[in-house]
C-alpha positions in Angstrom: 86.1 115.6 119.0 86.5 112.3 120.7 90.2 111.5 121.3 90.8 107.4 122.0 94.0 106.7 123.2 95.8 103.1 123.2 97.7 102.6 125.7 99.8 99.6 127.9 103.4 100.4 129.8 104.4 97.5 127.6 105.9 97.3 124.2 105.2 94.7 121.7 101.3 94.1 122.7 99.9 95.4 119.7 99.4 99.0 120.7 100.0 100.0 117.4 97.8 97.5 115.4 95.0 98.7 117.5 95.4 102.4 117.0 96.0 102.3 113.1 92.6 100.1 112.8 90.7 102.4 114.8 91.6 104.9 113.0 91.4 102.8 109.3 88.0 102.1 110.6 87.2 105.8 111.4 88.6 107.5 108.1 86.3 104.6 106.4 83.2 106.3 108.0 83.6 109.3 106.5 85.7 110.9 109.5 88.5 113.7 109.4 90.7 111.4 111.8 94.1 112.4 113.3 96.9 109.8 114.2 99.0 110.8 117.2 102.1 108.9 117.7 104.0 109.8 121.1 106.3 106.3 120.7 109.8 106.7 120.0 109.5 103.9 117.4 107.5 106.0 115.4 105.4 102.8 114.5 102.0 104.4 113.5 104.0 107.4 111.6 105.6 104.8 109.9 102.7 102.9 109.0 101.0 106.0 107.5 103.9 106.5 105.2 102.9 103.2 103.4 99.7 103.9 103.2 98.1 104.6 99.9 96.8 107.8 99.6 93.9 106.9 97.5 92.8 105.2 100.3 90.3 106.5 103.1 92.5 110.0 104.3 94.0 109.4 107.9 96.5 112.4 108.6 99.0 113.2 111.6 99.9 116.1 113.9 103.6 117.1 115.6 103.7 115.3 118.3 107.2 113.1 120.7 107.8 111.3 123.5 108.2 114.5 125.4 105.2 116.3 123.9 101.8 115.4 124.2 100.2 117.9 121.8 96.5 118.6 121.3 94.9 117.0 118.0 93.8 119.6 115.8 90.4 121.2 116.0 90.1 120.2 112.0 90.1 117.0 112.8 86.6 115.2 113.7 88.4 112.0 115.4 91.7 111.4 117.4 93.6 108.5 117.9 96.6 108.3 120.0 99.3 105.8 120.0 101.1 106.1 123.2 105.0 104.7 124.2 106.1 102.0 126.0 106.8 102.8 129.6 104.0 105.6 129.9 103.8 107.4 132.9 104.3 110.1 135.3 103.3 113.4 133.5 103.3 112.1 130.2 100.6 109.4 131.5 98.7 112.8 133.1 98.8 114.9 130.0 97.7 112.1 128.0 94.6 111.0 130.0 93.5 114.3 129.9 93.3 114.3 126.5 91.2 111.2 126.6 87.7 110.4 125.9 88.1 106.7 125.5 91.2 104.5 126.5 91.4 101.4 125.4 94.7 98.8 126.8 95.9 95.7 124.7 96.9 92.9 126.2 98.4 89.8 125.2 98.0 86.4 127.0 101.9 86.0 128.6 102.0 86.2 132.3 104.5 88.4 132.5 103.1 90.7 130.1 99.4 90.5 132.1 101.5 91.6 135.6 103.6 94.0 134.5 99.8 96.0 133.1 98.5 95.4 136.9 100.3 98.6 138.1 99.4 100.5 135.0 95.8 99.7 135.4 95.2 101.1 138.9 97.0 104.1 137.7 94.3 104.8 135.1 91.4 103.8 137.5 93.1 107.1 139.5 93.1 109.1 136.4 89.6 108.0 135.2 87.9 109.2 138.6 89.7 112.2 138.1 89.2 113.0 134.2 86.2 110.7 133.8 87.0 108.7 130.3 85.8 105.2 129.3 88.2 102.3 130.2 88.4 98.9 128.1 90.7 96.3 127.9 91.2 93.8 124.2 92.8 90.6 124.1 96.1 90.5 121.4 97.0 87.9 119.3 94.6 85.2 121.7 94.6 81.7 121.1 91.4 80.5 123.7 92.5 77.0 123.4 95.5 77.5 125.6 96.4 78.0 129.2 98.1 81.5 128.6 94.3 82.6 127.4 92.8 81.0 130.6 95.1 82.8 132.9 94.4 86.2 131.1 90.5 85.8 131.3 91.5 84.8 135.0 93.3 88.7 135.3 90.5 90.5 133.1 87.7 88.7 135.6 89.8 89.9 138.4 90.7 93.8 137.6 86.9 94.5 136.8 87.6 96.3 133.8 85.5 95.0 130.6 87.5 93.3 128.1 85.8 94.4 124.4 86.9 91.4 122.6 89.7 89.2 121.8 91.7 89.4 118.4 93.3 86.0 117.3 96.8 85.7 116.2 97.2 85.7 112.9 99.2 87.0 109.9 96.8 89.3 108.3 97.4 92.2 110.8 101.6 92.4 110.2 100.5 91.6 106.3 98.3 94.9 106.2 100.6 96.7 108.4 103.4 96.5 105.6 101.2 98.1 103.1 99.3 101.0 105.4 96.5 98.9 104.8 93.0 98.3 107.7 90.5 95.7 107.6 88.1 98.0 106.2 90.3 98.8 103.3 90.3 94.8 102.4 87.6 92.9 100.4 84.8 91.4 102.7 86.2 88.1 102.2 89.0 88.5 103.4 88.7 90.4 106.7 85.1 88.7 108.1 86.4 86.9 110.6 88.6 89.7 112.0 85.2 92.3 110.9 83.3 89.9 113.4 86.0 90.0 116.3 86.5 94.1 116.0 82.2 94.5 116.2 82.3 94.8 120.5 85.5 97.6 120.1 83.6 99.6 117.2 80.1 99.4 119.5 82.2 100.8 122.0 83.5 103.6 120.3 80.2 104.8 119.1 79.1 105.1 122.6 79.5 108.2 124.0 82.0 108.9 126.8 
């Protein structure tokens, strides 16, 4: 069972979006997928109580902030949405859980430093437990300076950044309703379909 696990010290970079359109996108394949959610804001259980169960099934296991349980072995796929502040032994028992872990990050400064610490940390951890490491780009606009000095950090860590997803109001708009791009009509979600393609390639690769 592959386990991808979103994760970023930070709150607020779209940790979330990312790990309930992973798994949308997963549960539209066909997939028995599993939702962890170890934040205390509960965003992804949340999110899963609005969504419609005639929709593509994405179920959850027991899991806290002080209790990184195992996905079940019914499940095909995992996805875990990890807390703010991640680290220490919750950051060990996490990562090595993980297959794939994939880190947000938006284009403030002080958002891009504050990751720099957490990044080296899962360099450690992925000699150690050998899963895949990716960064994606939150809510980017490439015209401005913030995007510049973000591609600058991305160039600079080493690390491959997927993609970037632009800022706009569709994600909050299907987060209300439980809803992923691949539970909209093509028209609507193309754009955001095109940005996602390099994140889905690299899911389908094996670890």
């Amino acid at each position: 069972m592959p386990v991808i696990v979103v994760a970023n010290p930070k709150g607020g970079v779209g940790k979330s979006t990312l790990s309930t359109q992973i798994a949308g996108y997963f549960a539209s394949q066909g997939h028995a997928v599993m939702l962890g959610d170890s934040d205390r804001q509960e965003s992804a259980r949340l999110w899963l109580s609005l969504r419609d169960p005639a929709l593509p099934r994405i179920d959850t296991w027991e899991m806290s902030h002080d209790y990184i349980a195992k996905p079940p072995k019914s499940a095909t796929h995992a996805v875990i949405d990890t807390s703010a502040g991640l680290h220490g032994w919750r950051l060990t028992d996490v990562m090595k859980q993980a297959d794939k872990v994939l880190v947000p990050l938006t284009a403030s400064i002080f958002d891009i430093y504050a990751t720099e610490e957490f990044l080296e940390k899962l360099r450690d951890a992925r000699e150690k437990h050998g899963f895949d490491l990716a960064l994606a780009g939150v809510r980017i606009d490439p015209r401005t300076h913030a995007a510049e000095q973000l591609q600058a950090f991305v160039t600079q860590s080493g690390l491959p950044m997927l993609t970037t997803l632009r800022q706009t109001t569709l994600y909050p708009q299907m987060a209300a309703h439980g809803l992923t791009l691949w539970d909209l009509p093509l028209s609507q979600a193309a754009k955001d379909l095109e940005q996602w393609q390099p994140i889905l390639d690299w899911l389908q690769r094996p670890a």
